[in-house]
PyMOL Python script that loads the backbone (N, CA, C, O; Angstrom):
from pymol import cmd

cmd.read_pdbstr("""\
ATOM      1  N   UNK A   1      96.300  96.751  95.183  1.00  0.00           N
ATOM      2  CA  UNK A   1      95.222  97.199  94.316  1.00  0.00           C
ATOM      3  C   UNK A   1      95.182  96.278  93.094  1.00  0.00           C
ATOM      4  O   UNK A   1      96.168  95.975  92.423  1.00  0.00           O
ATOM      5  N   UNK A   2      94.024  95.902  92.902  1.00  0.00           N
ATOM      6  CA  UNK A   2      94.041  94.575  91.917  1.00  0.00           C
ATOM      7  C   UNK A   2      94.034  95.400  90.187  1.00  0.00           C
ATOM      8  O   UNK A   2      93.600  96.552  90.199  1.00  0.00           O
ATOM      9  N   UNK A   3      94.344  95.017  89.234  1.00  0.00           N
ATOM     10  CA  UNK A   3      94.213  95.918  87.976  1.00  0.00           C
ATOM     11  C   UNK A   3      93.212  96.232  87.362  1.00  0.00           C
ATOM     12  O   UNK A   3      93.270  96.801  86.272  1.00  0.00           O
ATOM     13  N   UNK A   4      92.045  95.898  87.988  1.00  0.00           N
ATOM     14  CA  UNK A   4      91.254  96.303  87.922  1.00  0.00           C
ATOM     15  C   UNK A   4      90.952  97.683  88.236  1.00  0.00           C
ATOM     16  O   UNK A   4      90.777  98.673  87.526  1.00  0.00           O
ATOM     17  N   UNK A   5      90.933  97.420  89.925  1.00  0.00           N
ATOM     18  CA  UNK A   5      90.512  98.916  90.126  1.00  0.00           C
ATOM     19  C   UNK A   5      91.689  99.936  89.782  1.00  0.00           C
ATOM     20  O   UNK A   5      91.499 101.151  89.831  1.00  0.00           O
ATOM     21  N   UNK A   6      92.851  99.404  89.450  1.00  0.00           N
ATOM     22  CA  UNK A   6      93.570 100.513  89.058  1.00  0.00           C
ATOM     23  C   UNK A   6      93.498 100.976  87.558  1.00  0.00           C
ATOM     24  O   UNK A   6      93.965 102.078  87.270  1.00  0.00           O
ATOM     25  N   UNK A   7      92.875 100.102  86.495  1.00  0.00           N
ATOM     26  CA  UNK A   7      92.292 100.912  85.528  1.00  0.00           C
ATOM     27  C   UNK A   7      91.093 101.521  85.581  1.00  0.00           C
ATOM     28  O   UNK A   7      90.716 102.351  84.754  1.00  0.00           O
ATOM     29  N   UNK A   8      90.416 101.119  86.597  1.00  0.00           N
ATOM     30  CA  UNK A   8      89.344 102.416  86.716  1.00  0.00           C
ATOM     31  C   UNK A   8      89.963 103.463  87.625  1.00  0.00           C
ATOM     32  O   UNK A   8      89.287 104.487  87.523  1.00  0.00           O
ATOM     33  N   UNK A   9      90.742 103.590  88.279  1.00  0.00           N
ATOM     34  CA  UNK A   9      91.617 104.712  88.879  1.00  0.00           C
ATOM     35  C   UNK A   9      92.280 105.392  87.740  1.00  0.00           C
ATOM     36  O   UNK A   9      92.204 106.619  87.674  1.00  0.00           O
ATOM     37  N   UNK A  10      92.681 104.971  87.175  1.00  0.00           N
ATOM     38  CA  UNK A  10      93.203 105.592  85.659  1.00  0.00           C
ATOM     39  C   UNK A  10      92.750 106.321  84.999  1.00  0.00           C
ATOM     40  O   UNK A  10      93.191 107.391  84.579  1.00  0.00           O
ATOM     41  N   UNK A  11      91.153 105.468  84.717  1.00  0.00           N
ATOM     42  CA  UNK A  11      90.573 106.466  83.946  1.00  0.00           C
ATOM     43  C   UNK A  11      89.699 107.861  84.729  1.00  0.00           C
ATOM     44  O   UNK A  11      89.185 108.927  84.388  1.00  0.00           O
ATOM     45  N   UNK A  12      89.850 107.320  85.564  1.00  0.00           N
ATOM     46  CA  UNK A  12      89.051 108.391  86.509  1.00  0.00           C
ATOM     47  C   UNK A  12      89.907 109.929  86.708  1.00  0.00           C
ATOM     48  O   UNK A  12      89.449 110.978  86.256  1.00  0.00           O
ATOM     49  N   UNK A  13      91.151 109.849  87.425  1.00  0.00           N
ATOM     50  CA  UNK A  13      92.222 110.504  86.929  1.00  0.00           C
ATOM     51  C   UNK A  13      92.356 111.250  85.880  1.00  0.00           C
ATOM     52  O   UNK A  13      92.599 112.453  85.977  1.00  0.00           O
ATOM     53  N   UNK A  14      92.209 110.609  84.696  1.00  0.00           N
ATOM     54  CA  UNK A  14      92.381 110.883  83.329  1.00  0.00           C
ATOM     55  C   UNK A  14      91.463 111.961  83.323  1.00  0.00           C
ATOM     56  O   UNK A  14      91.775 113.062  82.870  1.00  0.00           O
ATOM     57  N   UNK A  15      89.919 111.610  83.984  1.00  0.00           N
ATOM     58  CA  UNK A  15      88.899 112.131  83.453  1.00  0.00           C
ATOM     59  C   UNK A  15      89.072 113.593  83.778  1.00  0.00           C
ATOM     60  O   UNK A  15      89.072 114.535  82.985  1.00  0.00           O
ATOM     61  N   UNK A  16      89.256 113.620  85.419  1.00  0.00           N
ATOM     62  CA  UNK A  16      89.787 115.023  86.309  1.00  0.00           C
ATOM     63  C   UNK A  16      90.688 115.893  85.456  1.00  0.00           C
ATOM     64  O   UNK A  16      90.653 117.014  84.949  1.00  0.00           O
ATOM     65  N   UNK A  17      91.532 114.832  85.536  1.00  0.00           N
ATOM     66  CA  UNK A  17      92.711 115.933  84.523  1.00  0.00           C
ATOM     67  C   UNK A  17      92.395 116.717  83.073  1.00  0.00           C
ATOM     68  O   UNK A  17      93.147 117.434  82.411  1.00  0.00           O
ATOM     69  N   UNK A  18      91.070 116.336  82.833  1.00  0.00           N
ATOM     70  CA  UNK A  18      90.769 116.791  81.376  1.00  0.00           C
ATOM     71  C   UNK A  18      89.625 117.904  81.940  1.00  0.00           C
ATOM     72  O   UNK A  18      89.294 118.957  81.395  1.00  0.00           O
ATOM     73  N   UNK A  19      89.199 117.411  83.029  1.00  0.00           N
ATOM     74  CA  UNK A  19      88.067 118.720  83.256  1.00  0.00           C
ATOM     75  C   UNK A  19      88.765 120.343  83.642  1.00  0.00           C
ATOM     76  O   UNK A  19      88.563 121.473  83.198  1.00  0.00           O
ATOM     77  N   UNK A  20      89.803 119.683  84.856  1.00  0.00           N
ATOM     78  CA  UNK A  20      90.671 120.654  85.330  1.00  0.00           C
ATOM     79  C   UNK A  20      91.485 121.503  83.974  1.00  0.00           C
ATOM     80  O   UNK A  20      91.928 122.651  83.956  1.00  0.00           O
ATOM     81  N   UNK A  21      91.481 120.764  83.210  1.00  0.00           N
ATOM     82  CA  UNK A  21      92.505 121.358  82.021  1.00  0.00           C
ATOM     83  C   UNK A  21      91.572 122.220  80.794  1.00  0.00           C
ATOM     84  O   UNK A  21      91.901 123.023  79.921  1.00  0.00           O
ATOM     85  N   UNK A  22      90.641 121.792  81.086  1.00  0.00           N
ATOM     86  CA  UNK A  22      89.298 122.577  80.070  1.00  0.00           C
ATOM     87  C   UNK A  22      89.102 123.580  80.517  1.00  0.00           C
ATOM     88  O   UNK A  22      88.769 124.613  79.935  1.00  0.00           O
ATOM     89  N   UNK A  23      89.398 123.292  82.307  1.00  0.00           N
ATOM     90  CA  UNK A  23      88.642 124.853  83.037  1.00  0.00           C
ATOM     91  C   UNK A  23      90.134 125.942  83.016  1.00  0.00           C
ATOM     92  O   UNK A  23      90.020 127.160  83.154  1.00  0.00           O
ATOM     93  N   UNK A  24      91.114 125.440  82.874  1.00  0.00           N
ATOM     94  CA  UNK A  24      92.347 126.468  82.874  1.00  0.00           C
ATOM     95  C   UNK A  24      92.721 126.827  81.483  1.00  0.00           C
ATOM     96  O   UNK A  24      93.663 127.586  81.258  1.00  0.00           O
ATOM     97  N   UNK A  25      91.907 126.224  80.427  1.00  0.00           N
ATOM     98  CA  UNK A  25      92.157 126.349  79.061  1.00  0.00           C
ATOM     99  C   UNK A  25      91.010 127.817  78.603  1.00  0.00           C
ATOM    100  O   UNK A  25      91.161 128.580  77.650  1.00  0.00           O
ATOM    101  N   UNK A  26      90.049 127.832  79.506  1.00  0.00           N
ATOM    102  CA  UNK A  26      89.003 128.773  79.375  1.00  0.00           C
ATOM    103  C   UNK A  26      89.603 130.201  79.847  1.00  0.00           C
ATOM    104  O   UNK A  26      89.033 131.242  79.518  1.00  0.00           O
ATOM    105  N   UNK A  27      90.604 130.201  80.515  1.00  0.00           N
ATOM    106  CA  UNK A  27      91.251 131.510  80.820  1.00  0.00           C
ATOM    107  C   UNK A  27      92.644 131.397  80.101  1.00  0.00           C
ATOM    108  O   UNK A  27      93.434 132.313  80.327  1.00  0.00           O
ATOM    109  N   UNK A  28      92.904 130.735  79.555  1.00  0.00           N
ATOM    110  CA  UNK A  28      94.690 130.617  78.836  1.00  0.00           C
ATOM    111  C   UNK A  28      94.025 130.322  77.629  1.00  0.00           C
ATOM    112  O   UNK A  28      93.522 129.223  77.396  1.00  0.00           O
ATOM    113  N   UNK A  29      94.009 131.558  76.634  1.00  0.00           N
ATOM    114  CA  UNK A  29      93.483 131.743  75.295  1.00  0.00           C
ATOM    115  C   UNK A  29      94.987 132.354  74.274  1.00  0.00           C
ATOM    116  O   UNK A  29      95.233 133.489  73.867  1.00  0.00           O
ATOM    117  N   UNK A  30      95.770 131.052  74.118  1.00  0.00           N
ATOM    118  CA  UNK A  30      96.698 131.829  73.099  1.00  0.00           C
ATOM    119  C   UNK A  30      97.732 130.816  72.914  1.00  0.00           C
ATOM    120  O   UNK A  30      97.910 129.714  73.433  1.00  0.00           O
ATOM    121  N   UNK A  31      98.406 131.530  71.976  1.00  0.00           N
ATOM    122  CA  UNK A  31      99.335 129.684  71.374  1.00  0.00           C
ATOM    123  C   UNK A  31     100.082 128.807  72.031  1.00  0.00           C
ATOM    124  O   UNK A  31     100.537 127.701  71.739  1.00  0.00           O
ATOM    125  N   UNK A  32     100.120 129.340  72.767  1.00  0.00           N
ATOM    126  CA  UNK A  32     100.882 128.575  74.253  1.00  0.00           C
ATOM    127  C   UNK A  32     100.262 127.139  74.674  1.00  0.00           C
ATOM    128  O   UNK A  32     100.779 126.034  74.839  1.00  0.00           O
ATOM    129  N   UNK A  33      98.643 127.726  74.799  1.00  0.00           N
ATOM    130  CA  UNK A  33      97.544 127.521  75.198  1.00  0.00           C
ATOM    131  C   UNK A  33      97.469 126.169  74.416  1.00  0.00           C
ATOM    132  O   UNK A  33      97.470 125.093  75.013  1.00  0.00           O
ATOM    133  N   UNK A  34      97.382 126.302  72.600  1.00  0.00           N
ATOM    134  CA  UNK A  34      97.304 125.152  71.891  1.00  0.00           C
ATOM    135  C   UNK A  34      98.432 124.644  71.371  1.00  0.00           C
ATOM    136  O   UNK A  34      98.352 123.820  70.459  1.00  0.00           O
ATOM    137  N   UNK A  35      99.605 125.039  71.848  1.00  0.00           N
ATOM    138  CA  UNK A  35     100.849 124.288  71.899  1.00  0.00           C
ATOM    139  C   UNK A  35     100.623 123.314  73.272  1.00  0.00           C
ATOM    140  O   UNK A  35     100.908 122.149  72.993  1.00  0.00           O
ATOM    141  N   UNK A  36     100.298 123.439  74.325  1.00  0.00           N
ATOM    142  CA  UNK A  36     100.437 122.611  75.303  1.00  0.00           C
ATOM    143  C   UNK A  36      99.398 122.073  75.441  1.00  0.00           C
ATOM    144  O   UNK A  36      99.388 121.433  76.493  1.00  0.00           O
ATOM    145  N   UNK A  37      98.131 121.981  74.672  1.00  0.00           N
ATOM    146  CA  UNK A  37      96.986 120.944  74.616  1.00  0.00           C
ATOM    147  C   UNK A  37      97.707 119.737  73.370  1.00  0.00           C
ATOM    148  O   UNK A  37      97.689 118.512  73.491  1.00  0.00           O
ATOM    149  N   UNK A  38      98.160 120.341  72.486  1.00  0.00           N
ATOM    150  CA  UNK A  38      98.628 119.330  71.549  1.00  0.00           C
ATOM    151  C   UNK A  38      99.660 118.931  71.677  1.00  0.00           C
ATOM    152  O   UNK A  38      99.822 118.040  70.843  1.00  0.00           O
ATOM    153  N   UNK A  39     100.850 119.124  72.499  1.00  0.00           N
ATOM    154  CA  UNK A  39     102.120 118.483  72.764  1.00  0.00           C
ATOM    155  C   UNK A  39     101.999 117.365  74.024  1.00  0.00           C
ATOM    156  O   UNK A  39     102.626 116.306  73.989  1.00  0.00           O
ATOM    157  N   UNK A  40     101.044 117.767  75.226  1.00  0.00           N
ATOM    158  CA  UNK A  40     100.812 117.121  75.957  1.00  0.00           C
ATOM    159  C   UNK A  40      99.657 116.237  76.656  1.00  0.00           C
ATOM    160  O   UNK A  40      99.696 115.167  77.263  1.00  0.00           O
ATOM    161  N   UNK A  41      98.541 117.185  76.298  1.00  0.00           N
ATOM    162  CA  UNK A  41      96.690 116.533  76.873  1.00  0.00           C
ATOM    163  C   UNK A  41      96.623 115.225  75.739  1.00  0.00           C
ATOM    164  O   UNK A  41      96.113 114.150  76.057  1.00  0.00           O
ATOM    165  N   UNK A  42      96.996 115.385  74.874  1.00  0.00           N
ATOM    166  CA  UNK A  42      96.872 114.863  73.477  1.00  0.00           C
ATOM    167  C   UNK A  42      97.430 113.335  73.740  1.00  0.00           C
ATOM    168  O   UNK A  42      96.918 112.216  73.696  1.00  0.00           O
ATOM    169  N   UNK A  43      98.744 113.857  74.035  1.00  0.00           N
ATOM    170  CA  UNK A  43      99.533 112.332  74.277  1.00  0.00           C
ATOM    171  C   UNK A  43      99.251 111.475  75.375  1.00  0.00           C
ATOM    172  O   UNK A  43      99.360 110.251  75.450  1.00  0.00           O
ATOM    173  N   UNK A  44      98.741 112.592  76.500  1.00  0.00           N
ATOM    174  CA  UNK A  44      98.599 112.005  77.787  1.00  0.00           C
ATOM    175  C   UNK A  44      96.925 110.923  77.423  1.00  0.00           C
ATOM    176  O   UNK A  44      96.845 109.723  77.689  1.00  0.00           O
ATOM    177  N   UNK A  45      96.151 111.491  76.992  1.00  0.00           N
ATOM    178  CA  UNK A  45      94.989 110.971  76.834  1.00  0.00           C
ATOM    179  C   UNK A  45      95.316 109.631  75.872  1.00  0.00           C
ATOM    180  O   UNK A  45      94.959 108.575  76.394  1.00  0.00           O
ATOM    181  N   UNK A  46      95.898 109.520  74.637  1.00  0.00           N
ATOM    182  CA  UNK A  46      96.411 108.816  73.844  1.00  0.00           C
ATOM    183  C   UNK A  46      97.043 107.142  74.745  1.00  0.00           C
ATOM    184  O   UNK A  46      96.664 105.972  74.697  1.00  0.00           O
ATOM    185  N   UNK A  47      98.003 107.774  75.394  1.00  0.00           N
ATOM    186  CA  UNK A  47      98.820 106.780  76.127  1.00  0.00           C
ATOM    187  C   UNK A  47      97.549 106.306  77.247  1.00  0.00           C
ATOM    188  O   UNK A  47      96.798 105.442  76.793  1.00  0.00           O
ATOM    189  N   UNK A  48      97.322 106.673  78.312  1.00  0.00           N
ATOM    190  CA  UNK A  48      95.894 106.591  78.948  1.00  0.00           C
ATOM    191  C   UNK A  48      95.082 105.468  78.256  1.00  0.00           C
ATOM    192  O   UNK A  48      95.076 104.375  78.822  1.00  0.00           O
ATOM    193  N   UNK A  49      94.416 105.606  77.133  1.00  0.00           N
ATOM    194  CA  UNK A  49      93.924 104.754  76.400  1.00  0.00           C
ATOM    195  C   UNK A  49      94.642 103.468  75.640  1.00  0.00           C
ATOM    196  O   UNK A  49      94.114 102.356  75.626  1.00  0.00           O
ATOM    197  N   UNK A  50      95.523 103.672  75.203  1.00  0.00           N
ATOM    198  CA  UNK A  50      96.226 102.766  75.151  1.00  0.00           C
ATOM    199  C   UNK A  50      96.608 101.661  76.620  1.00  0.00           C
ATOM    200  O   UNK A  50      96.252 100.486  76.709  1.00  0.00           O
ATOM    201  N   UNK A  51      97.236 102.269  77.433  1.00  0.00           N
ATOM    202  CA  UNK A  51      97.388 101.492  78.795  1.00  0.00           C
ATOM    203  C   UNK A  51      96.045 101.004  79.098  1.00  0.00           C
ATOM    204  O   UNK A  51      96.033  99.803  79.369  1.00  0.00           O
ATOM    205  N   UNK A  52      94.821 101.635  79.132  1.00  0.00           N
ATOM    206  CA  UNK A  52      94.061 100.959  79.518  1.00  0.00           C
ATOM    207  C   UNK A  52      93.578  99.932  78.969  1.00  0.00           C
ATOM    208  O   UNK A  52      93.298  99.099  79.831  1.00  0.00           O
ATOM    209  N   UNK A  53      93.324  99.562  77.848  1.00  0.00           N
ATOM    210  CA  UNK A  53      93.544  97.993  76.663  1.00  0.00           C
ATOM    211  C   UNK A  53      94.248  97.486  76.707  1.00  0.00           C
ATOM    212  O   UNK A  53      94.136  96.360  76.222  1.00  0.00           O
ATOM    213  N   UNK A  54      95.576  97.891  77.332  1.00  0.00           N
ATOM    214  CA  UNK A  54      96.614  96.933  77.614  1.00  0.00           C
ATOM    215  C   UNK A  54      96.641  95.911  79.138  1.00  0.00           C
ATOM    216  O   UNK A  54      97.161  94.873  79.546  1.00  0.00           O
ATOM    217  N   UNK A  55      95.545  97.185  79.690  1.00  0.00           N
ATOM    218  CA  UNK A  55      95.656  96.536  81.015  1.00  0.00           C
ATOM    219  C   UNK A  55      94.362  95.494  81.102  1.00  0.00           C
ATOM    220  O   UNK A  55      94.389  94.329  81.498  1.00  0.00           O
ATOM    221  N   UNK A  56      93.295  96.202  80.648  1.00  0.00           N
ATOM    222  CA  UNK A  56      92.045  94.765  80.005  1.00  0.00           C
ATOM    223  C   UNK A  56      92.600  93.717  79.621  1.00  0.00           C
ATOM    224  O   UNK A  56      92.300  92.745  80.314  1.00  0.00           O
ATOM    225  N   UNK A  57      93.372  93.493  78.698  1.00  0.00           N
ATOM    226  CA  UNK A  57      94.105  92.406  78.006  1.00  0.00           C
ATOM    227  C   UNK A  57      94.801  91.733  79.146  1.00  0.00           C
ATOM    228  O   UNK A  57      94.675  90.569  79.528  1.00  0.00           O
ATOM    229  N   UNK A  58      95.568  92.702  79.622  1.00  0.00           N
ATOM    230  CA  UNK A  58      96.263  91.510  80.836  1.00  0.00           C
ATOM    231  C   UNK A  58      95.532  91.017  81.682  1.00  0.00           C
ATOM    232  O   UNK A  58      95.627  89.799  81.829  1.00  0.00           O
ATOM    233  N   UNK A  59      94.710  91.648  82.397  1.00  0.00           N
ATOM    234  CA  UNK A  59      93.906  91.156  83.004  1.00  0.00           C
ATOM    235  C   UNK A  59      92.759  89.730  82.534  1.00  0.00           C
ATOM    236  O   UNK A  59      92.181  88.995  83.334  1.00  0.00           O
ATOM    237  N   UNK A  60      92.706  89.683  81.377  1.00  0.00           N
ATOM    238  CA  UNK A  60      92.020  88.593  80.563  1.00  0.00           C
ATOM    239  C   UNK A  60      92.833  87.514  80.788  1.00  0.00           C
ATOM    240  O   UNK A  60      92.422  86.447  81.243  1.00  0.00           O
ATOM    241  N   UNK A  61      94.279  87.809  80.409  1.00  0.00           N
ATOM    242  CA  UNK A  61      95.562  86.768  80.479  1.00  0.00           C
ATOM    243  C   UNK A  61      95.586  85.799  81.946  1.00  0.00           C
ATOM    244  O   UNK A  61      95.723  84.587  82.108  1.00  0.00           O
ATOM    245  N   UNK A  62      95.367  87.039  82.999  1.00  0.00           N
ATOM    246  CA  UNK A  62      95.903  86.713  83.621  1.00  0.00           C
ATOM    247  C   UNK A  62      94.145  85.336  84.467  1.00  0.00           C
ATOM    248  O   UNK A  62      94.157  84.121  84.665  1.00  0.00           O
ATOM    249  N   UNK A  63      93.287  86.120  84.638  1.00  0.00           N
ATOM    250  CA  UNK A  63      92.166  85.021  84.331  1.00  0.00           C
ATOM    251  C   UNK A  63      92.375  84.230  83.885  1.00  0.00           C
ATOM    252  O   UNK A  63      91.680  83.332  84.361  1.00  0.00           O
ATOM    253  N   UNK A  64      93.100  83.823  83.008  1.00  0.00           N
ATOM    254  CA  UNK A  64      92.850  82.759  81.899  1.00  0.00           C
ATOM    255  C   UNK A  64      93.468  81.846  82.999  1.00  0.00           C
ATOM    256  O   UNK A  64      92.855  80.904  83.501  1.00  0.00           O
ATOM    257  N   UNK A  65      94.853  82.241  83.358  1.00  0.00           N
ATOM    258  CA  UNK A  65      95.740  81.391  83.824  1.00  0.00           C
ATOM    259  C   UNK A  65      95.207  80.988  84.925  1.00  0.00           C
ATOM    260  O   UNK A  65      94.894  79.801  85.022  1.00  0.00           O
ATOM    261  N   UNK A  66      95.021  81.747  85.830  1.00  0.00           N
ATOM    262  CA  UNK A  66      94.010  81.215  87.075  1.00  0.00           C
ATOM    263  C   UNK A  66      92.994  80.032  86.561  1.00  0.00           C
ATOM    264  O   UNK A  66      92.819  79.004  87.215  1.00  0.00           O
ATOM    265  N   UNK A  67      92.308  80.319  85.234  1.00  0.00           N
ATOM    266  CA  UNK A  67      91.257  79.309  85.647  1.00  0.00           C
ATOM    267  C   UNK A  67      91.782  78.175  84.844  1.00  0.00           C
ATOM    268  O   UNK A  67      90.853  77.420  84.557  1.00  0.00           O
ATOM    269  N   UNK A  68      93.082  77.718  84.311  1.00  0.00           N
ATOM    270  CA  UNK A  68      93.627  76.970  83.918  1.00  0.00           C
ATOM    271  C   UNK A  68      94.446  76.017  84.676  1.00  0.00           C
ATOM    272  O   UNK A  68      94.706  74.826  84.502  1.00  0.00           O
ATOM    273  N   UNK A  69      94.844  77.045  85.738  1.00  0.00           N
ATOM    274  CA  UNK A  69      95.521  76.099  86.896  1.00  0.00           C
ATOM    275  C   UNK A  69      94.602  75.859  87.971  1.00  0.00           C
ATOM    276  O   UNK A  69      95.087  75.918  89.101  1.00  0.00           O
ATOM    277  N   UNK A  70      93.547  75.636  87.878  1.00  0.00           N
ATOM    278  CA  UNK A  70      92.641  75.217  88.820  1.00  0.00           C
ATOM    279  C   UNK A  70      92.304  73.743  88.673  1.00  0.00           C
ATOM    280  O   UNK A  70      91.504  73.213  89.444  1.00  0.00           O
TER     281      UNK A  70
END
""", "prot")
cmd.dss("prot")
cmd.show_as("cartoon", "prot")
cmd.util.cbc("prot")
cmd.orient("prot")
């Protein structure tokens, strides 16, 4: 899988996991509820975004080099 499509697999993922988690957040109403949106959806989305600029970037890098050794 080239890194490409695996940062759009990423974010796609990402995306599911936030819908699925909105729809179980609509019946889990209590501090639990916003203890584990902010200890974990939070970071997970955070890191997510981060990796994915990291992985653009490499992917730029790694272009580069290809069209340098050509």
């Amino acid at each position: 899988m080239s890194l490409s499509a695996s940062r759009t697999r990423l974010v796609a993922i990402t995306k599911d996991l936030r819908r699925n988690w909105e729809s179980a957040r609509g019946a889990w109403r209590d501090e639990k509820c916003i203890e584990f949106d902010q200890l974990f959806m939070s970071d997970i989305e955070s890191s997510v975004n981060t990796a994915v600029t990291v992985m653009q970037e490499l992917e730029d890098v790694i272009q580069q080099v290809k069209k340098d050794c050509e």
